[in-house]
N, C-alpha and C positions, 0 to 999 in steps of 0.2 A: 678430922677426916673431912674432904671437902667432895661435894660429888652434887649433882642437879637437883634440883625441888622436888619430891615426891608428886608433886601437882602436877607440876610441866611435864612431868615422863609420862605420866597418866594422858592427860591432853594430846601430847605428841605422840601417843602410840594411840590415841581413838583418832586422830587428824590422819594417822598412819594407813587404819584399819578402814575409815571413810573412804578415805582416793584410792587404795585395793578397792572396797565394792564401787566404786564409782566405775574404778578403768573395768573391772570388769562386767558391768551392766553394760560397758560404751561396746567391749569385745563381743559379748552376747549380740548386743543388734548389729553391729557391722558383718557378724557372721552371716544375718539372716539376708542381709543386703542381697547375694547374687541370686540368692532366691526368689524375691520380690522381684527384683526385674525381670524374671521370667524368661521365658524362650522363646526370640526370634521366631515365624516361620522359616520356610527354605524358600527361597523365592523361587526353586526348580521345582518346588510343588505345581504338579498339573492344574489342580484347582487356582492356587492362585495366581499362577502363570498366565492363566487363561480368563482371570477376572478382568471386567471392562476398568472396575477402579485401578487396577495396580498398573503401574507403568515407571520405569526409571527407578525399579527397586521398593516402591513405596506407592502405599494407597491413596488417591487422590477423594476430592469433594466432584461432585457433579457438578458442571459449568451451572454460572447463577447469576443472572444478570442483580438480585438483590444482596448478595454473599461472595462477589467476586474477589480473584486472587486467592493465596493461601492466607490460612487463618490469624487473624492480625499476634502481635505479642505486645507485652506492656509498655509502655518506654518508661524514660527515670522519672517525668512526675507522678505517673498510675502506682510506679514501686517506693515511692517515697510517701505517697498519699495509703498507700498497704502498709506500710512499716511503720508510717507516724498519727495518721488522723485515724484515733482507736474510737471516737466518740459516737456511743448509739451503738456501735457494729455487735455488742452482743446482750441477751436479754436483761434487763434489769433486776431481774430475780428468779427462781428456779420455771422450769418451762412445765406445765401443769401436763403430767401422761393421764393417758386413758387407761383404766385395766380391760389387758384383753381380752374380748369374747370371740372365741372362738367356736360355733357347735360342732356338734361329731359328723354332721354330712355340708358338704359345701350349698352353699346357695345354688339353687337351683334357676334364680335369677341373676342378680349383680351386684358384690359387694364387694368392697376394697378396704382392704387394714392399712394404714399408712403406719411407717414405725420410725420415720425421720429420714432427713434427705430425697436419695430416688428409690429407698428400699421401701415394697410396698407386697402384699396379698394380695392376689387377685382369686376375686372366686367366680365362675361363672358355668352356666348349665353343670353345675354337679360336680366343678374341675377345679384343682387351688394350683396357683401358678406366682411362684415366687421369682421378683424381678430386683436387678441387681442388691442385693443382699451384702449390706456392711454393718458387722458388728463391732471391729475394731473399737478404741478410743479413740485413734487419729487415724485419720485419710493418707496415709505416708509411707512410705517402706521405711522407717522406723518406729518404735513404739516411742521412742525419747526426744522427738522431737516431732513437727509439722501440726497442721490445723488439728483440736483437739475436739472433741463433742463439746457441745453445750447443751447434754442435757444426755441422763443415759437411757441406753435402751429400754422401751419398753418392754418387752418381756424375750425371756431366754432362747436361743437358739432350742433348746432344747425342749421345748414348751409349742413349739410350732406341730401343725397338725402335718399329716403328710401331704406333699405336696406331688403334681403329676409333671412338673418342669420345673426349672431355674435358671431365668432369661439374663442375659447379661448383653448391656447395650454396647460399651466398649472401654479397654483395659485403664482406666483413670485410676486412681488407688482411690477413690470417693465413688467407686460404681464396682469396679472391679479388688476384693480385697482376699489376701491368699488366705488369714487364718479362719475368714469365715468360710470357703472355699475346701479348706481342711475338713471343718468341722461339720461341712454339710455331708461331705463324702460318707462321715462317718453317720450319722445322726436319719439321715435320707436315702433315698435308694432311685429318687429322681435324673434322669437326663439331663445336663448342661446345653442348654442352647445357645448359641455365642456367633457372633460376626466372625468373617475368614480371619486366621492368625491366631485367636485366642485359644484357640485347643492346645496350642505349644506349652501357654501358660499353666495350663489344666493339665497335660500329662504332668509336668516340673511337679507339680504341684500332689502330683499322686491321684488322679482322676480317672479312673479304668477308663479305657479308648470306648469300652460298647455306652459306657454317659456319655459321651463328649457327642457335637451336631453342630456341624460349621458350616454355617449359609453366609452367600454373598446376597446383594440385594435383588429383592426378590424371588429370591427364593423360599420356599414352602416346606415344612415337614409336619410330619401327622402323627398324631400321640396320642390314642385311642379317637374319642369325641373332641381332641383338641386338633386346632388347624394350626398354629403358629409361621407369622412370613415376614420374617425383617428387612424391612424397609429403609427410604433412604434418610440421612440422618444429614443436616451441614456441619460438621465436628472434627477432629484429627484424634489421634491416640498417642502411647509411647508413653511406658515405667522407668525409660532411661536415659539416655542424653541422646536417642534417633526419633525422630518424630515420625511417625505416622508406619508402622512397621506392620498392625492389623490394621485391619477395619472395625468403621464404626456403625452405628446404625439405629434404628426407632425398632418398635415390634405392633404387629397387629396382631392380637388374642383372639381367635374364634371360637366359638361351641357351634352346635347346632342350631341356635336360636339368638343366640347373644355376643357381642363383639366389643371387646377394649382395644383400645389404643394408648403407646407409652412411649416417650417423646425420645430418652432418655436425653443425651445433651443434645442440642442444635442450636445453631442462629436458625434465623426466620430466612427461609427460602423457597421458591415455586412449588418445590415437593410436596409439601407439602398439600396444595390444591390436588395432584396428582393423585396423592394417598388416600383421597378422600374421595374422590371420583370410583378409580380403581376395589377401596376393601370397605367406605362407609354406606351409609352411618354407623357412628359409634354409640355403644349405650350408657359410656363413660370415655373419657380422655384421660389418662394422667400429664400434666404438662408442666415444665420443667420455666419456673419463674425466679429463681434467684442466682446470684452469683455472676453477673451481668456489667457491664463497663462499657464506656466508649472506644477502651483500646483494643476491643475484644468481643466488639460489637455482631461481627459473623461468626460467632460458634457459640454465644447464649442467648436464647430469646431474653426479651425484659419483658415485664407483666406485658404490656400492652400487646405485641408483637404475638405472645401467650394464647392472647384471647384471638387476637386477628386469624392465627394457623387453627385454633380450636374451632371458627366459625367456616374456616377452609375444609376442615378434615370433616365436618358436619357431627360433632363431638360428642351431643346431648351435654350430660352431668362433666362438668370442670372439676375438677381436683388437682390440685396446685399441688407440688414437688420441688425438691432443689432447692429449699431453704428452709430455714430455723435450726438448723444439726450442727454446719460448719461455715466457720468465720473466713470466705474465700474471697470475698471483695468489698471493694470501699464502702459499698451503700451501706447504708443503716439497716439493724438485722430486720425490722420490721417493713420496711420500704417496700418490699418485691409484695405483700398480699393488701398492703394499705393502696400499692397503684391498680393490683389485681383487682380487688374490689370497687373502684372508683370505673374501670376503665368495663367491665363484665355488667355492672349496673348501667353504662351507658349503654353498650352493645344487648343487652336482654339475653346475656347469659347465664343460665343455671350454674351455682357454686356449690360447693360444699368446704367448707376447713375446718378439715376434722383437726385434734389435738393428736400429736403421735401416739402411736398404740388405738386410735379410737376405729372402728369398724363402720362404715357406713354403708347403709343398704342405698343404690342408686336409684331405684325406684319409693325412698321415700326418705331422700337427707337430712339431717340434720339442721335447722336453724341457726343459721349465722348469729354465733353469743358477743364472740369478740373477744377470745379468751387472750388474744397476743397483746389487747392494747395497755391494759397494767404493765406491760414490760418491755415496753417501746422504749 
């Protein structure tokens, strides 16, 4: 009697049962696709109808003699040097967290958690204000593919103390991510503050209307002892194949005594002296140093540029953001805090780089160790 290898039928039915769970892991996240890209505004909405950015259906940058034109895009060597020169771009060995300290009342001064990327704690007079917030593994609207961590969270969404907002600069899947978004809803009972257009994304998403707070620039809302006023940003948005569909923008943090400032993306532009005139001094800056290029030179600072807008905005304490979390351009992962450092020591300005997950009081930082350069 002649019939196949007891082996091969074994093989061929786990080869079988493999590309079932395959196609169906691929079904699962294509499912979640219309979701991630979120929802449009109406451009018949009064508010943004009548915002100075939106024009011709879509939100513009503010004229810039430094950041002129729309936002540059890669051409094929920038995508060929992203796909092929892998070398340096991510750490040499696991990235050293900090365990979290959190105490049970907020500083009553100014202190800031960093947890990787632009997701950061602010605490100040008495108030914890959580700014774009991504826990995901990748920065992507799938889980199966796009930029992955390089290194995991420091500690649980769920381990977070409560918070009295949760600033969102604008809808990037590396700034703005749904499942943490989900999870906060659940977990928090804080207000979403968010640039015009992103609240579309936040109802889709399950975010009762009385959380959601959609300011265009300059505009102001008040949340007990906190002042919050998002400012202007040089950057563009868009989860989908439309560019620039919300707006983007920076945040200025107030208490009654104490004042942050948070870059979220930009290139280097005037506004930046503005903002600083206008809502400084700050008693910290977070500022947005990696992920940076020549072909894309107007919508990410590079260290240097970093430090030039932080001595604009009159900044106090520097704390660098936007890099060590996710592999998003050709430099070397270590690059953007090795120039930060070199170019902050000329200029005489005050740093801190904390390790993710580490807590640093602004009125008495931490000493520069150097914990990145083992894994440069």
């Amino acid at each position: 009697m002649s019939g196949a290898h007891p082996g091969r039928v074994g093989r061929r039915a786990l080869t079988a049962v493999a590309a079932l769970a395959v196609a169906g892991a691929a079904a699962w996240a294509l499912r979640e696709l219309p979701a991630q890209f979120g929802r449009r505004p109406d451009p018949l909405d009064p508010r943004v109808r009548v915002s100075p950015q939106f024009r011709d259906g879509v939100f513009h940058n503010a004229p810039s003699l430094v950041s002129p034109g729309a936002p540059g895009r890669p051409d094929g060597a920038t995508l060929r040097r992203m796909l092929f020169e892998k070398d340096g771009r991510v750490p040499a060995g696991p990235v050293p967290l900090a365990a979290p300290e959190q105490p049970a009342a907020a500083s009553e001064g100014v202190a800031v958690t960093w947890f990787g990327h632009a997701s950061a704690l602010l605490e100040l007079d008495g108030c914890r204000v959580l700014v774009d917030p991504v826990w995901s593994d990748r920065c992507s609207p799938s889980h199966l593919a796009g930029p992955k961590r390089l290194h995991p969270v420091p500690v649980e969404l769920a381990s977070l103390p409560p918070v009295d907002a949760v600033l969102i600069s604008h809808d990037h899947y590396d700034h703005l991510d749904m499942a943490t978004v989900r999870r906060l809803v659940e977990l928090q009972s804080a207000p979403f503050a968010v640039p015009l257009g992103i609240g579309g994304h936040l109802r889709r998403w399950g975010v009762p209307e009385h959380r959601i707070i959609e300011l265009d620039w300059d505009e102001t809302c008040t949340l007990g002892e906190l002042t919050l006023t998002l400012t202007a940003a040089h950057h563009f948005s868009g989860r989908g194949f439309v560019r620039n569909p919300t707006l983007w923008g920076s945040w200025v943090v107030a208490g009654p005594e104490r004042k942050v400032f948070f870059t979220g993306d930009s290139g280097y532009f005037e506004g930046f002296a503005r903002i600083g005139e206008q809502h400084g001094p700050f008693d910290a800056a977070l500022m947005a140093i990696g992920a940076y290029d020549d072909a894309w030179a107007d919508i990410h600072l590079t260290p240097e540029d970093a430090v030039r807008a932080h001595l604009e905005l009159r900044g106090g304490l520097l704390l660098p953001v936007h890099w060590c979390t996710f592999n998003l351009a050709p430099h070397r992962w270590a690059e953007p805090v090795e120039r930060l450092l070199a170019e902050a020591k000329a200029q005489g300005v005050p740093l801190a780089v904390p390790r993710p997950g580490q807590r640093v009081e602004v009125a008495d930082p931490p000493e520069l160790d150097g914990w990145w350069e083992a894994l440069a």
